[in-house]
Structures are given as C-alpha cells and as structure tokens.
KOLTI-423324 format. One line per 8 residues: number of its first residue (from 1); for each residue x, y, z of N, C-alpha, C, O. Coordinates in steps of 0.001 Angstrom, whole numbers, plus 500000, padded with zeros to 6 digits. Layout:
BEGIN
NUM = X/Y/Z/X/Y/Z/X/Y/Z/X/Y/Z | ... .
//
This chain:
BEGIN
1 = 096364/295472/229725/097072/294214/229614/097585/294034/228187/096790/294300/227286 | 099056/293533/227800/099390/292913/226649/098668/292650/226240/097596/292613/226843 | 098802/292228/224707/098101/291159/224006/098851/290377/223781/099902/290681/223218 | 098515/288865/224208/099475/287399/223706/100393/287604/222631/099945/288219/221664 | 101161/287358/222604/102417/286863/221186/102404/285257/221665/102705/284776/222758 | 101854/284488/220204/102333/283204/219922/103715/283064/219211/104171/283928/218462 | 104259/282032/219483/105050/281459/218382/104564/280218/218301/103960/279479/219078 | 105241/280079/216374/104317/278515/215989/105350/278329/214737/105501/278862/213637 .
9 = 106108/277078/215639/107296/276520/214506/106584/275868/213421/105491/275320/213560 | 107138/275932/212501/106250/275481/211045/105414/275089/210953/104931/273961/210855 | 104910/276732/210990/103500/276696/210772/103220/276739/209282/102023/276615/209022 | 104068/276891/208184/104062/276677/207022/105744/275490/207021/106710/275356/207772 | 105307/274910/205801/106788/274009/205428/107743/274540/204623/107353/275461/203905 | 108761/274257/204547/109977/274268/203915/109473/274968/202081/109697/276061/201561 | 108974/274119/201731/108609/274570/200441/107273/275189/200184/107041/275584/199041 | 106321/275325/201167/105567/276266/201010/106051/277651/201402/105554/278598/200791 .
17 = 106892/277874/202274/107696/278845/202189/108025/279551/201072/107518/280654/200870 | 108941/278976/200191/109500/279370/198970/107998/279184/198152/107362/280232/198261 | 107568/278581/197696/105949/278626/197206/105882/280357/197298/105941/281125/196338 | 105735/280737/198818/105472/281993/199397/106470/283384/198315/106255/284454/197747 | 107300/282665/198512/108696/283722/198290/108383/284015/196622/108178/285101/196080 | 108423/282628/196006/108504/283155/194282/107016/283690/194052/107048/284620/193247 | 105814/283426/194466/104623/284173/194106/105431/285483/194626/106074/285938/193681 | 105632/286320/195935/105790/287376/196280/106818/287995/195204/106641/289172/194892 .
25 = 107740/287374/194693/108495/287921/193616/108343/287712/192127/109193/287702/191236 | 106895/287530/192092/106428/287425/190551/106923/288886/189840/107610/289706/190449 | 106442/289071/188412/106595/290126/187519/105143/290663/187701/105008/291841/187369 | 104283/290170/188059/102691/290780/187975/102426/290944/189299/101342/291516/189410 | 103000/290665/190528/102908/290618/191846/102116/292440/192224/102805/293264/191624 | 101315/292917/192759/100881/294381/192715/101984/294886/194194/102066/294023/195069 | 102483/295721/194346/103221/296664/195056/102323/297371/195834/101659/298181/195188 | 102098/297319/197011/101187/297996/198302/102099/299554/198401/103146/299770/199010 .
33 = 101217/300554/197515/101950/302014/197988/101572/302482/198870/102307/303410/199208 | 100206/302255/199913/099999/303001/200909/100042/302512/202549/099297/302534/203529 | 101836/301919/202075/102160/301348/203491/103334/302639/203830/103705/303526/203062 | 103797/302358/205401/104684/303289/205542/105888/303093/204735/106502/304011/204191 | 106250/301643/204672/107425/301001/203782/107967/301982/202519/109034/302561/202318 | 106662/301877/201746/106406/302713/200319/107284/304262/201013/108409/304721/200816 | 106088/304715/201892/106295/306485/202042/108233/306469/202150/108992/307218/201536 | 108611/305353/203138/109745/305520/203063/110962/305804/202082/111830/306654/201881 .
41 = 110458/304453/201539/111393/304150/199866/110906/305432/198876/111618/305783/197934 | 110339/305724/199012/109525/307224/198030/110148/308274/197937/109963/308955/196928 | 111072/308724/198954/111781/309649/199464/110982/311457/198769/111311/312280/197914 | 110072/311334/199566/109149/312900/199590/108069/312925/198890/107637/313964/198389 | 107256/311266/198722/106267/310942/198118/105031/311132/199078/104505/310019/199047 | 104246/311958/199948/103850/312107/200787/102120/311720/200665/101335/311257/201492 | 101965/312130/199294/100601/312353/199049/099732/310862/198948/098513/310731/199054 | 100593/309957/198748/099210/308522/198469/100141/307736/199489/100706/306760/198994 .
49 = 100359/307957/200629/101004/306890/201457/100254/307496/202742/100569/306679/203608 | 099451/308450/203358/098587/308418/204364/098942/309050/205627/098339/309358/206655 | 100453/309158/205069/101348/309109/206394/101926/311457/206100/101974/312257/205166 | 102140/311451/207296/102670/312945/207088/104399/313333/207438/105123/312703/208210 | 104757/314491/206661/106113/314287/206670/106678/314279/207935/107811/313819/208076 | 105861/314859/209171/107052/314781/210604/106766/312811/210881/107777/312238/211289 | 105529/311923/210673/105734/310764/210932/106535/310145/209469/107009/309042/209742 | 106772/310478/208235/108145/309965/207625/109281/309914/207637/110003/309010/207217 .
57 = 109739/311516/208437/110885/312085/208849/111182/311156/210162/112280/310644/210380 | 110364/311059/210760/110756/309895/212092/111356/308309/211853/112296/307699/212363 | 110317/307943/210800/110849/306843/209847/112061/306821/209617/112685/305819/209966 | 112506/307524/209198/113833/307534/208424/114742/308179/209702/115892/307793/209496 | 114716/308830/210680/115025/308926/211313/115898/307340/212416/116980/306879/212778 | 114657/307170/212468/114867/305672/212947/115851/304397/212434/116394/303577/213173 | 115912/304449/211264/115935/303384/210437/117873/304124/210107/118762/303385/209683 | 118046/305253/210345/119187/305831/209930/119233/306090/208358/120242/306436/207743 .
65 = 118390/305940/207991/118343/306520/206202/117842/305402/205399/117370/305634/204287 | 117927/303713/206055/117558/302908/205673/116852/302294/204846/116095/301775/205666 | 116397/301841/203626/114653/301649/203129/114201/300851/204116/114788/300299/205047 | 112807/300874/203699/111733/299521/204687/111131/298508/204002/109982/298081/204114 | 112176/298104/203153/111671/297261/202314/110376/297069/201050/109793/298088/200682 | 110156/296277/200696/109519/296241/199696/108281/295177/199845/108574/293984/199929 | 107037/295537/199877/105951/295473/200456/104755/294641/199286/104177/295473/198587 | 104464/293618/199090/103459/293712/197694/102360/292607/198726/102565/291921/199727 .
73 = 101090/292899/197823/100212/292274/198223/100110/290623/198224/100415/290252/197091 | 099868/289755/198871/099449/288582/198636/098956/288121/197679/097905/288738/197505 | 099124/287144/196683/098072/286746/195630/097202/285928/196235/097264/285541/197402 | 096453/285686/195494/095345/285109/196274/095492/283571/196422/094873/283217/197426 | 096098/282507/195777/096941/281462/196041/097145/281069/196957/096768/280002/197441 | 098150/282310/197614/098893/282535/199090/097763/282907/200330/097862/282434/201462 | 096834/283704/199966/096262/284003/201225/095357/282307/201140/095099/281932/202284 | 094983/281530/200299/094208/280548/200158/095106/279381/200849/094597/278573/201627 .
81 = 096416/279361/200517/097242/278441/201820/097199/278828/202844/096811/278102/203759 | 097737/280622/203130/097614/280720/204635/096438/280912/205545/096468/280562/206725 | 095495/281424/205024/093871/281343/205706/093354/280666/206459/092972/281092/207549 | 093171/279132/205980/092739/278224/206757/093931/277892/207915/093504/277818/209067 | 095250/277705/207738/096077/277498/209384/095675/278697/210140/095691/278549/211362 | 095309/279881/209681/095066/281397/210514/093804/281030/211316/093866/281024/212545 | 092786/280757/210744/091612/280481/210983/091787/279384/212385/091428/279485/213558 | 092679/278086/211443/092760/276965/213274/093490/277429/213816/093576/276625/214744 .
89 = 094625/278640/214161/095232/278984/214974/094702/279363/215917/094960/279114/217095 | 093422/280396/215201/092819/281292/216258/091802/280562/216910/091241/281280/217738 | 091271/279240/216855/089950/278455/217078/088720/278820/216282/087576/278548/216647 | 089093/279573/214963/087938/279758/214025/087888/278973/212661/087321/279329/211628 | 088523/277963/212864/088337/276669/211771/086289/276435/211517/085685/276268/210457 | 085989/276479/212285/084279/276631/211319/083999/277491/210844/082828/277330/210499 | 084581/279090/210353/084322/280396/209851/084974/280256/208379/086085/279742/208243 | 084243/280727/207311/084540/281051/206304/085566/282365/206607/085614/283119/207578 .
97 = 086378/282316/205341/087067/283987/205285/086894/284662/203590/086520/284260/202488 | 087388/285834/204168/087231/286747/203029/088093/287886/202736/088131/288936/203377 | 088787/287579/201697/090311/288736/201796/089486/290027/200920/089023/290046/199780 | 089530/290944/201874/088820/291616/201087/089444/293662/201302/089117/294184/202368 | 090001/294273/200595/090751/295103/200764/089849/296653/200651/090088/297762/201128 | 088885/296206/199914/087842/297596/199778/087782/298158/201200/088144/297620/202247 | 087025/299850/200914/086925/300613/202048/086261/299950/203404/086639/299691/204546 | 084891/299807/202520/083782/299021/203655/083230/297883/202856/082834/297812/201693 .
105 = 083356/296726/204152/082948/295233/203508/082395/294694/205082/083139/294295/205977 | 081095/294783/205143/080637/294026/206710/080238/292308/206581/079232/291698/206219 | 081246/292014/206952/080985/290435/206746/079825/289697/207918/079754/290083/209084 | 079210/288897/207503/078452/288212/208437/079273/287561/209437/080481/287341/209349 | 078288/287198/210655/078928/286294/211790/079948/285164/211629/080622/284726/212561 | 080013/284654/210140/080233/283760/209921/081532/283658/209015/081822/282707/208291 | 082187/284718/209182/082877/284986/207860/084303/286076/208845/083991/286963/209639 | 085099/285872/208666/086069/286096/209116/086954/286932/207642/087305/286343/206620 .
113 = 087149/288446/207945/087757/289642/206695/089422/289381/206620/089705/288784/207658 | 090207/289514/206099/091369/289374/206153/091453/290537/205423/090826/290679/204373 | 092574/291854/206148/092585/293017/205239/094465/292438/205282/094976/291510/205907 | 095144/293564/204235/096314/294089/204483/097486/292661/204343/098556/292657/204952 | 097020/291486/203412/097206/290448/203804/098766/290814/202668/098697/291316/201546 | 099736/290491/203210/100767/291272/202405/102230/290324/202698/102381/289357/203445 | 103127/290958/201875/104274/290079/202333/105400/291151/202021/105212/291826/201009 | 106569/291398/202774/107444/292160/202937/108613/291706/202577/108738/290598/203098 .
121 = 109775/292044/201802/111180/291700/201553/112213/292676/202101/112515/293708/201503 | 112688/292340/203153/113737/293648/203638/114910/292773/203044/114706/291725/202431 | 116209/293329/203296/117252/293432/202450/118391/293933/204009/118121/294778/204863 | 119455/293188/203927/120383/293675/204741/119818/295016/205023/119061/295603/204251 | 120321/295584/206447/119930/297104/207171/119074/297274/206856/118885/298403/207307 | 118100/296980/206265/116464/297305/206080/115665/297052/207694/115850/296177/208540 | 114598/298395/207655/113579/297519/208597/112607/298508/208317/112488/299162/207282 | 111585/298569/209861/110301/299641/209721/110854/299921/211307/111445/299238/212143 .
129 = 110227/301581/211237/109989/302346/212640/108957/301388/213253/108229/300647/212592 | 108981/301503/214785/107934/301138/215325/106622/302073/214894/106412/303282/214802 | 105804/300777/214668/104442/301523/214742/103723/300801/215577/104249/300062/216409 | 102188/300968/215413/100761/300503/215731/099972/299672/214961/099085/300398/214513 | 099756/298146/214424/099155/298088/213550/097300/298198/213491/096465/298091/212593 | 097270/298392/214562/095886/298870/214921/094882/297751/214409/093709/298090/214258 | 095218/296572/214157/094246/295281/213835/093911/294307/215120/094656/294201/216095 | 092896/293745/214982/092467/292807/215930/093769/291497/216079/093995/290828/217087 .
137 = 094224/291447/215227/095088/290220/214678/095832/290460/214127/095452/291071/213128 | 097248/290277/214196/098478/290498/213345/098948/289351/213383/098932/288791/214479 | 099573/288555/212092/100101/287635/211804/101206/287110/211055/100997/286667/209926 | 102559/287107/211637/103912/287576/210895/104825/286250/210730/105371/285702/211688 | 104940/285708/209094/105621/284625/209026/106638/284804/208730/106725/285797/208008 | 107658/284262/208945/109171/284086/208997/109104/283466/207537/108780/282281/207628 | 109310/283883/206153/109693/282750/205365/111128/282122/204796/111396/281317/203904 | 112036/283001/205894/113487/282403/205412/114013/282507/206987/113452/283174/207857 .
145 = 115308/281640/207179/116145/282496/208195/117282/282775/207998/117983/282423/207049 | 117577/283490/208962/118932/284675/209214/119688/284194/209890/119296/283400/210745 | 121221/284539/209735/122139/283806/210262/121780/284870/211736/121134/285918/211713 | 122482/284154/213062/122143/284941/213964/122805/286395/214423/123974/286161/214730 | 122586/287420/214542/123215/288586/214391/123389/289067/213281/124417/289702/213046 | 122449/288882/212364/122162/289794/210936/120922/290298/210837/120400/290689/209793 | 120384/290294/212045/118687/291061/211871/118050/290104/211657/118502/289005/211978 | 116600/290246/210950/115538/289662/211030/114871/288952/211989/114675/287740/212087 .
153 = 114402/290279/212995/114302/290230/214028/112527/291246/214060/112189/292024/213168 | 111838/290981/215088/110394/291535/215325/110455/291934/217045/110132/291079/217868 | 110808/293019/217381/110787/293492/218157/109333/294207/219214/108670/295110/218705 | 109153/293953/219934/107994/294379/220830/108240/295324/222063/108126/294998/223244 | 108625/296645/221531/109283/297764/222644/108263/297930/223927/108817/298241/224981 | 106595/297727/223960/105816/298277/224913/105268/296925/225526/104481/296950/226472 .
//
C-alpha cells in the first residue's frame, strides 16, 4: 500500500518563509556534500557523495545535464520553528525532538530524531532524478511559488 501524501496550506507564513529563505542563504550556512544534488553539481566528484558513477550518470541522465540544485543544512533556528508544527502534524506534539545528524543516536521513547533536516534551492531547469528517500517521514515545504508551468513541482511516479 502507498504511503499517505498530505497537503497543508500554510503550514508556515508568509514571512516565516523568507525567515526560511535568508537563514538558507546565509554566508556561514554549511553545504550538505553527501546528497545526490552535490554528486551531481560535482561533475565526477564520486568519492564523498555515497552515490556510484552508473547511479550519477542516471542523474544527469535524467535531468538532461541539469544541476540539482543547491542543498545546505538547516540552522538550527529553522529546524526550532519547523519541529514543533512537524511534531502536531504527525499527532506527536507530547514528544520532545532531536536534530541530530551523527552516525548512531538511539533516542528514547520519548524523543522524536530529525535527520537530513535540509533545505534545497533549485534554479530554473533544475531538479533531482527520482529516488527513494528511505525515511519513515519526509517533509517538503514549498517556501516560494512558481508561476504555473515553470516547474516547481514534486512528482510521485510509483
């Protein structure tokens, strides 16, 4: 069986949005290299992105030569606004959380991990190959919109 897709109209506001946008485009903001995004934009950077060259070559394949945008981590600010709506979305408003990116981190019953907590900037013709994100929970905010028929679009092929 699927797994549910919600939608949830502002679920952040107007200016927490942009809040969102200028932290993500700070000067100290850290750059996530071991996403596929990175392997992409890297062009034959193979070794710290996880990924192997026939699944980069597909990437780019896909995308028609495209980048996949530009990928940096959340500051912690940001995951501290978005956390708690994540938490009542899911009905876990009584659970603490914990953004926590290390290898191994076993949180108690009580405590809800947030890995990979990240924010993406594509750019006209930008996107990503389909993948897998292989998480219990994926959670994808819109922080601008697109005129209609210019992309910025989240597609669900299966």
């Amino acid at each position: 069986e699927a797994p549910p897709v919600l939608q949830v109209s502002s679920f952040l506001t107007p200016e927490e949005c942009e809040r969102v946008v200028r932290a993500a485009c700070a000067d100290d903001v850290e750059e996530c290299t071991e996403y596929l995004n990175h392997r992409v934009n890297a062009d034959g950077e193979v070794e710290a992105s996880g990924y192997d060259e026939e699944q980069a070559a597909a990437a780019l394949a896909w995308s028609d030569g495209a980048t996949s945008g530009r990928r940096v981590r959340m500051p912690d600010e940001v995951v501290e606004l978005v956390a708690p709506r994540v938490l009542r979305l899911l009905g876990l408003e009584t659970r603490k959380h914990r953004f926590a990116e290390e290898l191994y981190f076993r949180p108690d019953r009580a405590t809800v991990l947030i890995r990979d907590a990240t924010v993406v900037r594509y750019r006209g013709g930008e996107g990503v190959a389909p993948h897998v994100d292989g998480k219990d929970c994926t959670i994808l905010i819109y922080l601008n919109t697109v005129a209609p028929g210019a992309g910025g679009r989240t597609v669900f092929p299966e």
